[in-house]
C-alpha positions in Angstrom: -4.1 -39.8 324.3 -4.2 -37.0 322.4 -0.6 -38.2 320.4 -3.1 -41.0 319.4 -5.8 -38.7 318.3 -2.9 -36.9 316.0 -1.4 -40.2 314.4 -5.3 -41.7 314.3 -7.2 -38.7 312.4 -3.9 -38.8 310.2 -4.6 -42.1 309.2 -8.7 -41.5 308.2 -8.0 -38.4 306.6 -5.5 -40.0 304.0 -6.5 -40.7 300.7 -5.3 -44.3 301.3 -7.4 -44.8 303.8 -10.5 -43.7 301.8 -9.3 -46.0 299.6 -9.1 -48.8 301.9 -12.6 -48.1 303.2 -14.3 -47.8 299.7 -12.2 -51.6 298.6 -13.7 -53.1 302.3 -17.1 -52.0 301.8 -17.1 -53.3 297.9 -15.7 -56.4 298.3 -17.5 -57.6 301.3 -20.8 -57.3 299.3 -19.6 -58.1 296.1 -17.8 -61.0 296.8 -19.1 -62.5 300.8 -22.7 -61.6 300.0 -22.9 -63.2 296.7 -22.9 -66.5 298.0 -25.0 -66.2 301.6 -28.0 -67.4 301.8 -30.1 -70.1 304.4 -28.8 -72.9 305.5 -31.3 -75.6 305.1 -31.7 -79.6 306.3 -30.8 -81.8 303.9 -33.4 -83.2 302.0 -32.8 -87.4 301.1 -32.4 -89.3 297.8 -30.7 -86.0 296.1 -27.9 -87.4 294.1 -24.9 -85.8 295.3 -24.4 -83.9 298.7 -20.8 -82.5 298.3 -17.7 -83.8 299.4 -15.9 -83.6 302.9 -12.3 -84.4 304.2 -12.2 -87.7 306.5 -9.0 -88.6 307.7 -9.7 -92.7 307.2 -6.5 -94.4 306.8 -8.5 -97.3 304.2 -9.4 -94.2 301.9 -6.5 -92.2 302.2 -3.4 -94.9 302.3 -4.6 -96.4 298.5 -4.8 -93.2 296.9 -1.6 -91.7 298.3 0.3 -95.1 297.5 -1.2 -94.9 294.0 -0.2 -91.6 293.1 3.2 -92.1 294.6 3.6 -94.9 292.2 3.0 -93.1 289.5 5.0 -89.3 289.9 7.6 -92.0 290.9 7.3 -94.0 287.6 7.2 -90.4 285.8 10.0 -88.9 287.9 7.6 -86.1 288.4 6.4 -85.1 291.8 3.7 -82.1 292.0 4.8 -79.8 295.1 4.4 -76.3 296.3 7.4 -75.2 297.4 7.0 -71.8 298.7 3.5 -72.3 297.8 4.3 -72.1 294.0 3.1 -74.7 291.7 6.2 -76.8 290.8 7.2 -80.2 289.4 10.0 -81.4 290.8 12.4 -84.2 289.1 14.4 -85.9 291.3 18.3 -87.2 291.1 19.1 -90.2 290.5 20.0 -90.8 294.4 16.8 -88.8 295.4 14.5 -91.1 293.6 16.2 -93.9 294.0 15.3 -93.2 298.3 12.3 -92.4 297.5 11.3 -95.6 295.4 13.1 -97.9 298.5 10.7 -95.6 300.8 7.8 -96.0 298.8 8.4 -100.0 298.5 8.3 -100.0 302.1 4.7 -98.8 302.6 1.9 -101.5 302.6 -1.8 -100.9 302.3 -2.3 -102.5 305.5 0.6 -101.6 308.0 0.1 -99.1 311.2 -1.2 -95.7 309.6 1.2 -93.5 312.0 3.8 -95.4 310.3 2.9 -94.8 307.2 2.7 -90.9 307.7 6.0 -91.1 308.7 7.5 -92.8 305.7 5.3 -90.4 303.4 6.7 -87.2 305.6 10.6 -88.3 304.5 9.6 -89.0 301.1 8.3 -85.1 301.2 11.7 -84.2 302.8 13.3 -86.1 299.9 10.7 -83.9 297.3 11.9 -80.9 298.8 8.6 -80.4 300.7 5.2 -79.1 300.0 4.2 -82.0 298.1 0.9 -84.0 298.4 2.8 -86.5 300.8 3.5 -84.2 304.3 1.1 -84.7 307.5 -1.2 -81.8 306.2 -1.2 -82.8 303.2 -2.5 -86.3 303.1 -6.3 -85.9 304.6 -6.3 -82.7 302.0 -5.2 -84.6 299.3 -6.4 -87.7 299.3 -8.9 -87.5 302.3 -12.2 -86.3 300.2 -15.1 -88.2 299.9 -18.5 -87.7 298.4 -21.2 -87.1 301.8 -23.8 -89.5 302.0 -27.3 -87.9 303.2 -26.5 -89.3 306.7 -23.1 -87.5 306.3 -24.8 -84.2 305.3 -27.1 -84.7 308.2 -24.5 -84.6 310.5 -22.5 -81.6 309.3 -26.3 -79.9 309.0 -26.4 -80.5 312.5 -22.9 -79.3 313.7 -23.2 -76.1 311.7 -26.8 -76.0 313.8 -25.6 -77.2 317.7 -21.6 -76.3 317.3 -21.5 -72.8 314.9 -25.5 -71.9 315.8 -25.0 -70.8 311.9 -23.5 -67.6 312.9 -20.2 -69.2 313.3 -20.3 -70.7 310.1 -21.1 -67.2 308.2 -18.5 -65.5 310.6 -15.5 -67.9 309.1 -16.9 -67.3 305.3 -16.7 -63.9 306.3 -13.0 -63.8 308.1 -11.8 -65.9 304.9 -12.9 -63.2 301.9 -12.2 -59.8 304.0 -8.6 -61.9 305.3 -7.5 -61.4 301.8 -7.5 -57.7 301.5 -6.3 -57.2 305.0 -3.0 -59.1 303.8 -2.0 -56.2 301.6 -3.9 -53.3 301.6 -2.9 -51.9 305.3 0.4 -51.6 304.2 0.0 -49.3 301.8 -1.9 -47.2 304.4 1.3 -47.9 306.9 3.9 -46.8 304.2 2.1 -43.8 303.0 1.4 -42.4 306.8 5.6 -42.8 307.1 7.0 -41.7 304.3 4.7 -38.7 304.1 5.8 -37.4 307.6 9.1 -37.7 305.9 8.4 -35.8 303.2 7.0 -32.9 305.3 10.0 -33.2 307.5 8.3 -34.3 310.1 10.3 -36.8 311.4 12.8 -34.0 312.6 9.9 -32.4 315.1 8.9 -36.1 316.0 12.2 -36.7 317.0 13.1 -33.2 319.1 10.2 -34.2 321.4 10.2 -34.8 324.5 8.5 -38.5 324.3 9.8 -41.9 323.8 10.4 -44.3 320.5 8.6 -46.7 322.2 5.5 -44.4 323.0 5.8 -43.3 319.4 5.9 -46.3 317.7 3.2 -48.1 319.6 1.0 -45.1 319.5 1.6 -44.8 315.4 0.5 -48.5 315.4 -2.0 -48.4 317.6 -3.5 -45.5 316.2 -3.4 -47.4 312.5 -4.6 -50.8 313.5 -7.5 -49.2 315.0 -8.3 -47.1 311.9 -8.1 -50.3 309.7 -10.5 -52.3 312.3 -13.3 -50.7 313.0 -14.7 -51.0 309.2 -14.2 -54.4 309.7 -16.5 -54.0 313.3 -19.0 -52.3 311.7 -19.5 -54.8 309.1 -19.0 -57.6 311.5 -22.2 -56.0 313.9 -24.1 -55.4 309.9 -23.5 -59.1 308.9 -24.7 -60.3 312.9 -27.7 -58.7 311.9 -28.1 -60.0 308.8 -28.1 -63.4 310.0 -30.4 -62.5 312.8 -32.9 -61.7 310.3 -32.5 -64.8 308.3 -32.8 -67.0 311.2 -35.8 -65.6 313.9 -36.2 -67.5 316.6 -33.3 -69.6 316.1 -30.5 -70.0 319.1 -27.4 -67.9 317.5 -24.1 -66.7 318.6 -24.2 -62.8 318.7 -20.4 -62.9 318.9 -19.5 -64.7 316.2 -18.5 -62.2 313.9 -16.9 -59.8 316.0 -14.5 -62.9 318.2 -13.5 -64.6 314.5 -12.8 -60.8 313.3 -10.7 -60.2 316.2 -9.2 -63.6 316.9 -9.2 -64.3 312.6 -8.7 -60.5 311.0 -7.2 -58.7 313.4 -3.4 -60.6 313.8 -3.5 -60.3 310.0 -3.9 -56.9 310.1 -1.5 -56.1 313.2 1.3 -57.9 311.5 1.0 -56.2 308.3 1.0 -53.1 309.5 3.8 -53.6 312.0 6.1 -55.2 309.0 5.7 -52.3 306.6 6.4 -49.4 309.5 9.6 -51.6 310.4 10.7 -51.3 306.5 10.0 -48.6 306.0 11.7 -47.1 309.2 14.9 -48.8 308.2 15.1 -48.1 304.3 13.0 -44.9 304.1 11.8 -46.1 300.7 8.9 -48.1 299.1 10.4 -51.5 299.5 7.6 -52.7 302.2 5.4 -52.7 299.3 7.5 -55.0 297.1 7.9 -57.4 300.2 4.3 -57.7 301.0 3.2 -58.1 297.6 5.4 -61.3 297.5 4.4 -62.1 300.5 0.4 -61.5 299.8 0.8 -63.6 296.9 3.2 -66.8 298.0 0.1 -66.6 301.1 -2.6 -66.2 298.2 -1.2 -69.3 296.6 -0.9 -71.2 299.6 -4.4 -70.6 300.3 -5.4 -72.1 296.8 -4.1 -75.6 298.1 -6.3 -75.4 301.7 -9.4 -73.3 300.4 -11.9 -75.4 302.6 -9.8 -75.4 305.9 -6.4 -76.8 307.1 -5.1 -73.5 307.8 -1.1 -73.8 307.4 1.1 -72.8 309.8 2.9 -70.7 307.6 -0.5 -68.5 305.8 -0.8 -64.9 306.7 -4.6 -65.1 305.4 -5.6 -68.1 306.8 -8.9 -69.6 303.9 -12.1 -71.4 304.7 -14.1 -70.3 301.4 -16.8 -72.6 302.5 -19.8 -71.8 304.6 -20.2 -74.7 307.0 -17.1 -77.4 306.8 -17.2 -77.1 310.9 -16.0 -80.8 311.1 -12.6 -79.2 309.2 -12.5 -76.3 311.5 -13.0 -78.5 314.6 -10.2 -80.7 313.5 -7.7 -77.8 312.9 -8.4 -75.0 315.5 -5.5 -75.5 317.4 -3.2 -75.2 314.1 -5.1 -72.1 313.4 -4.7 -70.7 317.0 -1.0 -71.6 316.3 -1.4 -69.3 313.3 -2.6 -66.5 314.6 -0.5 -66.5 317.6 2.6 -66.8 315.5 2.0 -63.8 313.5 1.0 -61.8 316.5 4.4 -62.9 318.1 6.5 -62.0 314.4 4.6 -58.6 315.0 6.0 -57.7 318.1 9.4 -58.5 317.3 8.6 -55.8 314.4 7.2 -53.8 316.4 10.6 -53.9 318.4 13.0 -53.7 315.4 10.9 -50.2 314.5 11.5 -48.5 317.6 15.0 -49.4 317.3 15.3 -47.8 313.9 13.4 -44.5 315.3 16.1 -44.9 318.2 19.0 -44.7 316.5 17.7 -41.9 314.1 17.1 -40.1 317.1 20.4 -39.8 318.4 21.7 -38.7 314.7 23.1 -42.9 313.8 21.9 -43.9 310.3 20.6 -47.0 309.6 22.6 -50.2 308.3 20.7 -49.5 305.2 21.6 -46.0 305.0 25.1 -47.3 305.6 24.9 -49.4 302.9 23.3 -46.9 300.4 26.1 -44.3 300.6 28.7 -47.1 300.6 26.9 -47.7 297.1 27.0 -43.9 296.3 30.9 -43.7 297.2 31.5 -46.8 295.2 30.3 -45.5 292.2 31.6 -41.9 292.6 
């Protein structure tokens, strides 16, 4: 306990921590609370409601099929790969499978069918285009809400999220993109200053494991960079508790989607950036994240209401409400989060490894290949 108490007032007396804290506490009111206010019923003959993703084969088949028919008459199909916005032109062979693909699809055949042909014709793409399972319902599933439809979603945000729920994902979804970059600056500064003080020397002469170390040094920083997000998860309960008296709510809600939603993000950020570091001693974790914030970011742009990708690191719902869309992909989200958790640990692992190895006087493969570098150019 009281190693934790070392690495852990370490952390909140840094300057990046300060830092972190002051970004947190601005961008949840700047940017969450701008947009909160009471959800109310639906009133009729309004002329537009908004728009919602229904996964109805008769919408979704014609539209697909038409735009198909058209990036294939261009030779231009729009595609994320790697979540960047690309347009990809295919060879001569490529498009000439995809056109025998496409030919093959008919407005009225089996719809499991017809994800499968669109699913090769993504392979064919290169993937990430509008054609993959996810895609489809996202792409071509939107439809304007009729006032019965908005009655409906009025009263799943009311019996399903008991509007807490609702505010709790808005809320995971702005604070998720901060959390995707910023504890790794916190992470790298904590571990390369110790190395700058020569600490690592004393850290290693004791008498206590790599393991204990490492997950006490993790530990300790993960719980540093969560309880700001508590705090404001037990503020924003309140918050709707006041905008909603009497109403039946979920007291949870804030804190279960900030340690279920927020919490993986943070753990596996964290956990990545002490492993890179540990192993290059240098500022490279912050080069990797940053691509990796951004390729996520970009991702994100494509699923901003829901759908939440397998690969994200900050999972979006920029939407308050859209339950229907979160019903329909919780289990890919649990996937999500359970996958980055999982890549954390094998991190996590790789770290005390590093500290291992240092330990018993062994550099690292990277050191290995810096002064193979050095000699070369000698």
């Amino acid at each position: 306990m009281n190693l934790f108490w070392i690495e852990f007032k370490k952390v909140i007396l840094s300057i990046p921590f300060v830092i972190f804290l002051v970004a947190v506490v601005l961008f949840n009111f700047t940017q969450y609370h701008q947009d909160i206010e009471k959800i109310e019923p639906p009133e009729p003959n309004l002329e537009q409601y908004g728009y919602m993703q229904k996964d109805d084969p008769s919408i979704i088949m014609p539209r697909a099929m038409e735009r198909l028919a058209m990036e294939i008459a261009a030779n231009t199909f729009v595609a994320y790969p790697l979540s960047f916005y690309k347009e990809v032109t295919l060879s001569k062979e490529k498009l000439k499978r995809v056109n025998e693909l496409a030919q093959s699809l008919k407005s009225d055949m089996v719809y499991q069918d017809f994800k499968e042909i669109m699913q090769q014709i993504n392979v064919e793409i290169g993937g990430g285009s509008s054609y993959g399972d996810q895609a489809l319902v996202r792409e071509f599933g939107y439809v304007e809400m009729t006032y019965e439809d908005a009655v409906e979603e009025y009263e799943r945000v009311v019996k399903n999220d008991q509007y807490t729920a609702a505010y709790a994902r808005y809320f995971a979804d702005y604070l998720g993109i901060l959390l995707a970059i910023l504890p790794a600056f916190i992470a790298v500064a904590i571990s390369l200053k110790d190395n700058a003080a020569q600490m690592t020397s004393l850290i290693y002469s004791r008498s206590i494991s790599s393991t204990r170390l490492i997950i006490t040094r993790i530990t300790a920083i993960v719980t540093a960079l969560f309880l700001p997000i508590l705090l404001l998860s037990v503020y924003e309960t309140t918050v709707i508790y006041s905008m909603y008296p009497g109403e039946v709510l979920k007291p949870f809600a804030f804190i279960s989607y900030s340690v279920g939603w927020l919490l993986p993000t943070i753990l596996f950020v964290v956990a990545l950036a002490l492993c890179i570091t540990e192993w290059t001693g240098s500022l490279i974790a912050i080069a990797v994240q940053l691509v990796m914030f951004f390729v996520s970011l970009q991702m994100g742009m494509t699923q901003l209401q829901g759908g939440y990708g397998q690969g994200m690191m900050n999972v979006r719902h920029n939407i308050i409400g859209a339950t229907e869309t979160f019903m329909q992909y919780k289990e890919v989200l649990f996937l999500n989060r359970l996958g980055y958790v999982t890549a954390s640990f094998v991190f996590i692992i790789l770290t005390v490894w590093g500290y291992e190895q240092k330990r018993k006087g062994m550099p690292t493969r990277y050191e290995r290949l810096q002064q193979f570098w050095k000699n070369r150019h000698r």
